[in-house]
N, C-alpha and C positions, 0 to 999 in steps of 0.2 A: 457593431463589433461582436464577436465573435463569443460567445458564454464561456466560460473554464474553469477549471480549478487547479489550485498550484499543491502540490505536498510534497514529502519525504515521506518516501517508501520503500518497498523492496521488492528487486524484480526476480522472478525466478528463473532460477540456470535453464538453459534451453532442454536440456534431458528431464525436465519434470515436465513442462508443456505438454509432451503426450498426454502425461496420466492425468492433467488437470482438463481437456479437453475429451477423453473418456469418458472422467466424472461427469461432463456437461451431457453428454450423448446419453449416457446410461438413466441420467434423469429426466429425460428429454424437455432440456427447458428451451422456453420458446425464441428466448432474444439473449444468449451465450455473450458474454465478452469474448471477443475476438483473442486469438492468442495472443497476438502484440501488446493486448493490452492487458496480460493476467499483471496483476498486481498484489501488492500489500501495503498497503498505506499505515505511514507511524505518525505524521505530524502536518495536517492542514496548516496553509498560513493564508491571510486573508490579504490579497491584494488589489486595490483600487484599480481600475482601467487604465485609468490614464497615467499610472505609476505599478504598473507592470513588471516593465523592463528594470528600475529601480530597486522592484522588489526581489527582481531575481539576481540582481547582483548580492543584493544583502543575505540572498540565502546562500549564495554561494561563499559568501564568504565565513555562514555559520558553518555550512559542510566543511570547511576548513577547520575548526575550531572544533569539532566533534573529539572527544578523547571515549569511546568504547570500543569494545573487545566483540571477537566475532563468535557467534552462539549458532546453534540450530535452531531452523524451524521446521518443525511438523505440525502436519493438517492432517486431523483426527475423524473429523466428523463433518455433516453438513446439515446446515440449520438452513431456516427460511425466516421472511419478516413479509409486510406485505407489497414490498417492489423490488426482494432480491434474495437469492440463493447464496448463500457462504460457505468453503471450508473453512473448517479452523481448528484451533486444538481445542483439546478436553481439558487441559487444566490451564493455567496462568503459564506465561514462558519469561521467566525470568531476565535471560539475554538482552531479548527483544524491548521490555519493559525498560530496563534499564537503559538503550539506545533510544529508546522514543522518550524518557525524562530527562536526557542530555539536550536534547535537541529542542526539547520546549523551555529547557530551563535556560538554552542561550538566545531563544527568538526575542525577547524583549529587549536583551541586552545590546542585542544588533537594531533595533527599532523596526520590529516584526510583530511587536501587540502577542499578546498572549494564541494561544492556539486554539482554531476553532473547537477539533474534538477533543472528546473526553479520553485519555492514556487509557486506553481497554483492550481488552482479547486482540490481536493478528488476528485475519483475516483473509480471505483472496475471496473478491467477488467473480460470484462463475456466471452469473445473471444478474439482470434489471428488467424490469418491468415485465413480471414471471410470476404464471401461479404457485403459490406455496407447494412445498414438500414435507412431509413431518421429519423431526430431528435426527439423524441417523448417522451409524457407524460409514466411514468409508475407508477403504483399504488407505493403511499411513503412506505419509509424502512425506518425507522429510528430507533438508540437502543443507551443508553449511554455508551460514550466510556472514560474507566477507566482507561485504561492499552496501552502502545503502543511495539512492538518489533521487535528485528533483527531479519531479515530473510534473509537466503542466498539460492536464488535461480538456481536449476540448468538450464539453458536455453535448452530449449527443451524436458527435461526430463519430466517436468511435476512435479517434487520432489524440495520439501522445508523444509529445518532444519530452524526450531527457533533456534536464537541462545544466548536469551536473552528476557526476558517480564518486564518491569519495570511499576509501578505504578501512575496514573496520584494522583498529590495530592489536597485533596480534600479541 
């Protein structure tokens, strides 16, 4: 079977994609996430194989249960680690922060076990398995984020089913 990973994240509006695939080019990294698969990840959940599909009922029914407000994100800069290229912002984003501790703080309650990451900086991965870049300014993105959803990604493949879009409330 197949590797993955399930979370809650955030996708970006189609009219940012340009400039996020710019940024890819301009750096010229070697192995780019495809644009289908730009992302922002809020809330890992850890699901067994063989309790998958179980699992994603259960999130689906947290993304039901979500009660936050919808904020900006902007991506400020771009950093590196040693198997991935990031934008992200320069300071803490409030919004965002407070959608991603909603969501960890109902996973238990629905029997979803605690979250695997740590609630930190948004993100969008522009690269995997990529030489570093040193930390740098890149022209802002920012677009209002309305909606957040499950995605379960296949590792390696490149391919991502939504498996759920829910509504930030306004």
């Amino acid at each position: 079977m197949a590797s993955y990973n399930l979370f809650f994240g955030l996708l970006p509006p189609a009219e940012t994609i340009p400039y996020l695939t710019d940024e890819q080019s301009r750096l010229d990294l070697m192995n780019p996430v495809r644009a289908k698969g730009l992302h922002a990840t809020m809330v890992s959940v850890t699901a067994p194989t063989d309790r998958l599909r179980e699992t994603i009922e259960r999130c689906r029914r947290l993304g039901n249960a979500v009660e936050a407000r919808p904020f900006r994100m902007l991506l400020e800069e771009v950093t590196s680690g040693e198997h991935w290229v990031l934008a992200r912002p320069v300071e803490r984003m409030a919004g965002f922060n407070r959608c991603q501790r909603e969501i960890a703080k109902l996973a238990p309650r629905l029997g979803l076990g605690r979250p695997l990451n740590n609630l930190g900086r948004p993100h969008v991965t522009l690269s995997y398995r990529t030489r570093t870049v040193s930390t740098q300014w890149m022209p802002p993105l920012g677009w209002p984020v309305t909606e957040f959803c499950l995605i379960l990604s296949f590792v390696g493949e490149g391919r991502y089913e939504i498996e759920g879009c829910w509504p930030l409330l306004a």
